[in-house]
C-alpha positions in Angstrom: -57.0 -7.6 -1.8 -60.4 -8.4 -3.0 -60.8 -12.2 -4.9 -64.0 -11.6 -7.5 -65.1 -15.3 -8.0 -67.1 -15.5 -11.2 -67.3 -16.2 -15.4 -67.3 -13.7 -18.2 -70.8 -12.6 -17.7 -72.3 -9.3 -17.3 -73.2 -9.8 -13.7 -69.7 -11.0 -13.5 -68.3 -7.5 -15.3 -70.1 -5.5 -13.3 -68.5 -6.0 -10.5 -65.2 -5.6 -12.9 -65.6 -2.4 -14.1 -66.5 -1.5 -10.6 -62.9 -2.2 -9.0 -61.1 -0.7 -12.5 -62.9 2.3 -11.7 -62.1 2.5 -8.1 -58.9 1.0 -8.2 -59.2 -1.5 -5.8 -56.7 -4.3 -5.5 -58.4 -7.8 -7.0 -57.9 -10.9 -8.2 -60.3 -13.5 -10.7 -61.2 -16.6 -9.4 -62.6 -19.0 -12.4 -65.8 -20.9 -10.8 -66.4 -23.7 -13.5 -70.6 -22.9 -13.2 -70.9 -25.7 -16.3 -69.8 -28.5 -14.6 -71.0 -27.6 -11.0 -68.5 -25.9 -9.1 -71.1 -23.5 -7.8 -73.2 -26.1 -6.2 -69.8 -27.5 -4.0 -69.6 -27.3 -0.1 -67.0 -24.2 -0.2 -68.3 -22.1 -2.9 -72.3 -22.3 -1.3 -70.4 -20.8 1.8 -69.9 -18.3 -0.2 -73.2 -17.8 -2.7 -76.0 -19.5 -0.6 -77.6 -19.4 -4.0 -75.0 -21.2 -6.4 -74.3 -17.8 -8.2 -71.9 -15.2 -9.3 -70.1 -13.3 -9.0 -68.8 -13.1 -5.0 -66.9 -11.2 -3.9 -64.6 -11.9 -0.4 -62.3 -8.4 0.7 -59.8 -9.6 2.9 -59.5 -6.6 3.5 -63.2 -5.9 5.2 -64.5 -3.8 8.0 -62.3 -3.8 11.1 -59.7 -5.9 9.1 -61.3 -8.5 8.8 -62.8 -10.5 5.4 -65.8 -10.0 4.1 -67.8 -12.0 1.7 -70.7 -10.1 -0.5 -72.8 -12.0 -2.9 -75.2 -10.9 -5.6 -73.9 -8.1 -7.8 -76.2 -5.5 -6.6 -75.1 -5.7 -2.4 -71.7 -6.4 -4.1 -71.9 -2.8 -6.2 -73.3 -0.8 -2.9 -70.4 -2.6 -0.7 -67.6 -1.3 -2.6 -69.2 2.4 -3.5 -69.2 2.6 0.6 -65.5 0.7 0.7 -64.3 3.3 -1.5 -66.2 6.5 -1.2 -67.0 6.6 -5.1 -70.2 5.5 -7.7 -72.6 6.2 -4.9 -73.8 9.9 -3.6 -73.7 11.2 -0.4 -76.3 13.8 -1.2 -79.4 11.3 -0.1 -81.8 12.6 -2.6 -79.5 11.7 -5.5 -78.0 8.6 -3.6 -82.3 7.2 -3.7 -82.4 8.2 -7.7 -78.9 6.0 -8.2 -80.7 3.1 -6.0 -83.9 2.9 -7.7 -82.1 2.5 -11.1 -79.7 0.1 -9.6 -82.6 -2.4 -8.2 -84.6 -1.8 -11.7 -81.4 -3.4 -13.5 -81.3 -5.9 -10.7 -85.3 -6.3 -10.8 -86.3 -6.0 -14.0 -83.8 -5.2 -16.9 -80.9 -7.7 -16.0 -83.8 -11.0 -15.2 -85.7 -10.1 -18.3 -82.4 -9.9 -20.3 -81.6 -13.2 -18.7 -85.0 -14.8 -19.4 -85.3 -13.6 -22.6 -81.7 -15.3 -23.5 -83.1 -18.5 -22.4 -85.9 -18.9 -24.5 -83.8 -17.7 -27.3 -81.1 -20.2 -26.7 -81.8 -23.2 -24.7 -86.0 -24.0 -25.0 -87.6 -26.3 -26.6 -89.9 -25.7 -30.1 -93.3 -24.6 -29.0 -92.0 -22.4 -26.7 -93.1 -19.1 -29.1 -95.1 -17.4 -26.5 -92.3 -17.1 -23.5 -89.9 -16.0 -25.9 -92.6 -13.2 -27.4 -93.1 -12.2 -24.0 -89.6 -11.8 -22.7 -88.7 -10.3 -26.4 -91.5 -7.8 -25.3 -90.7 -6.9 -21.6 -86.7 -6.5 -23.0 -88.1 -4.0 -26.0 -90.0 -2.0 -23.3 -87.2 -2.0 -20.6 -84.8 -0.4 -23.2 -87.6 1.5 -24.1 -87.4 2.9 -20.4 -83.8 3.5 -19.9 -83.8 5.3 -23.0 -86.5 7.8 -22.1 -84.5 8.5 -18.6 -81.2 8.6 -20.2 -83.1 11.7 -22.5 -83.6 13.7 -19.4 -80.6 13.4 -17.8 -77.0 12.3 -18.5 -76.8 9.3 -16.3 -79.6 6.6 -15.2 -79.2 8.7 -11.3 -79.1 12.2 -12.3 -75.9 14.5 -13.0 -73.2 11.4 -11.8 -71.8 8.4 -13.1 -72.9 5.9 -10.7 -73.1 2.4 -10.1 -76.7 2.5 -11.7 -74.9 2.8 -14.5 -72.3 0.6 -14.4 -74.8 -1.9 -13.4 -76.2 -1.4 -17.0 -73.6 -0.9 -19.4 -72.6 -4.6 -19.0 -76.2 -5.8 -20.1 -76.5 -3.6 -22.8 -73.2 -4.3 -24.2 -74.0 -8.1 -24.2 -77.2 -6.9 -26.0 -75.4 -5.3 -28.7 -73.5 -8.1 -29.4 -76.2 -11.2 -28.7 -79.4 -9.6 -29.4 -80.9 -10.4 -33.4 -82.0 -7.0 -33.4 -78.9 -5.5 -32.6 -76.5 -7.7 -33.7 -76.3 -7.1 -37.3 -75.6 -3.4 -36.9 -74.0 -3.5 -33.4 -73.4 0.1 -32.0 -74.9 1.8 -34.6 -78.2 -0.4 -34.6 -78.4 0.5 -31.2 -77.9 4.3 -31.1 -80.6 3.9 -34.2 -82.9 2.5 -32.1 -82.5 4.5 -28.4 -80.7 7.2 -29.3 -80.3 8.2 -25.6 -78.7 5.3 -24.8 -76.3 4.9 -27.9 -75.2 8.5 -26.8 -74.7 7.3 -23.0 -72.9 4.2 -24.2 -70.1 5.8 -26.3 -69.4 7.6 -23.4 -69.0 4.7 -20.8 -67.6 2.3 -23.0 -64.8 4.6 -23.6 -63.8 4.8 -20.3 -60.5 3.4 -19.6 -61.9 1.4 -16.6 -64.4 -0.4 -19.4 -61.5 -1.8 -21.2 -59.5 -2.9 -18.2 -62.7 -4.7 -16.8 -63.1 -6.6 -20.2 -59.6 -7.4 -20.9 -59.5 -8.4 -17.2 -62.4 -10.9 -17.9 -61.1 -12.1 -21.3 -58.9 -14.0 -19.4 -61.5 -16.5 -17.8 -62.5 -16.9 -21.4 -60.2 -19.5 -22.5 -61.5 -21.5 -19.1 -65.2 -21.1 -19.5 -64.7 -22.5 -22.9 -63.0 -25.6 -21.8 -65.2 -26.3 -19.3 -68.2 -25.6 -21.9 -66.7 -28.0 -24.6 -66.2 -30.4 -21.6 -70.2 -30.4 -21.0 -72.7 -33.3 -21.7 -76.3 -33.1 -21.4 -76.0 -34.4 -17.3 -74.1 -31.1 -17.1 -76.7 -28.9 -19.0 -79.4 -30.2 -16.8 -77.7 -29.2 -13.9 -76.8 -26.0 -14.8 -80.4 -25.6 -16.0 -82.5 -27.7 -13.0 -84.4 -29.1 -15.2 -85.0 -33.1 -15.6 -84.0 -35.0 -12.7 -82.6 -31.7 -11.3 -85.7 -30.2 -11.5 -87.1 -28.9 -8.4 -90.0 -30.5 -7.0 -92.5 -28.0 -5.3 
């Protein structure tokens, strides 16, 4: 049994669609990220840096548990575990990594930036969010372009490049002003590549498992969000007397 400690957020589903697809035995644990949970004694045990998702496999090497945190190590530790989302052939398995750590690099922390500015800045901060709208416009810009010369971000496979993807772009489709208006079609509109790779992977059965799997942290996410004051916020954020001091 593998316990996936996390919210509903892509990094989280990542990891989700993952075990749908491999059919690995989990379970959700809700870590209440808006009022601090992540920065307690047990869970920095388990996330040295106060994120999700985790994972712990009770089930690890030699039969004994294993934790892995940081979606990426998380993604490569279960491909091994279960022989699937990552080639043997070492060519292709390099292609599938470079993709993977350009989500984990670039597309996911732009994506993440970009939301920030969007959401949670204060007035006058035009230029960040022109900047991270920019390096998020180019980075689909990217993917598109790769998904035109071949079917998936590693080559000829599904992979966990991709699944480490779909998750983003999905939450882009749904969040992002440009998209949100015309959702699916505003996307495939825009990157016609990846529209074309997104029908595909969204229709997977696995895809629909992981999100109804996640839907239920949503009803405790948005407790512990209408439960937030600003003491909260600032933690969450580190700003203010949680800032970090260099």
């Amino acid at each position: 049994m593998i316990d996936l400690y996390g919210v509903v957020s892509p990094n989280v589903q990542k990891v989700a669609i993952m075990l749908e697809e491999t059919g690995l035995a989990y379970r959700l644990r809700h870590v209440a990220i808006f009022s601090g949970a992540q920065f307690e004694p047990a869970f920095e045990a388990l996330s040295p840096n106060h994120k999700v998702p985790v994972i712990v496999d009770q089930d690890g090497p030699g039969g004994t548990p294993a934790t892995v945190f940081e979606s990426g190590a998380i993604l490569i530790y279960l491909a091994e575990k279960a022989r699937w989302g990552l080639s043997a052939d070492p060519i292709a398995r390099s292609t599938e990594l470079q993709w993977l750590m350009l989500q984990m690099s670039s597309f996911g922390p732009m994506i993440g930036q970009y939301v920030h500015f969007l959401r949670y800045a204060p007035p006058g901060s035009d230029y960040a969010l022109d900047r991270y709208t920019s390096q998020v416009r180019d980075l689909f810009a990217v993917i598109d372009r790769r998904l035109g010369a071949a079917p998936y971000l590693g080559g000829d496979a599904y992979s966990i490049a991709d699944i480490s993807v779909l998750p983003c772009v999905r939450g882009a489709i749904l969040f992002f002003p440009w998209f949100a208006d015309g959702g699916e079609a505003a996307l495939a509109a825009a990157h016609p590549s990846i529209g074309r790779w997104y029908r595909e992977l969204s229709a997977r059965p696995a895809f629909d498992r992981a999100v109804a799997s996640l839907d239920a942290l949503r009803a405790q996410d948005e407790a512990v969000l209408a439960a937030c004051g600003e003491e909260d916020w600032d933690r969450f954020l580190k700003r203010g007397r949680y800032a970090v001091a260099g």
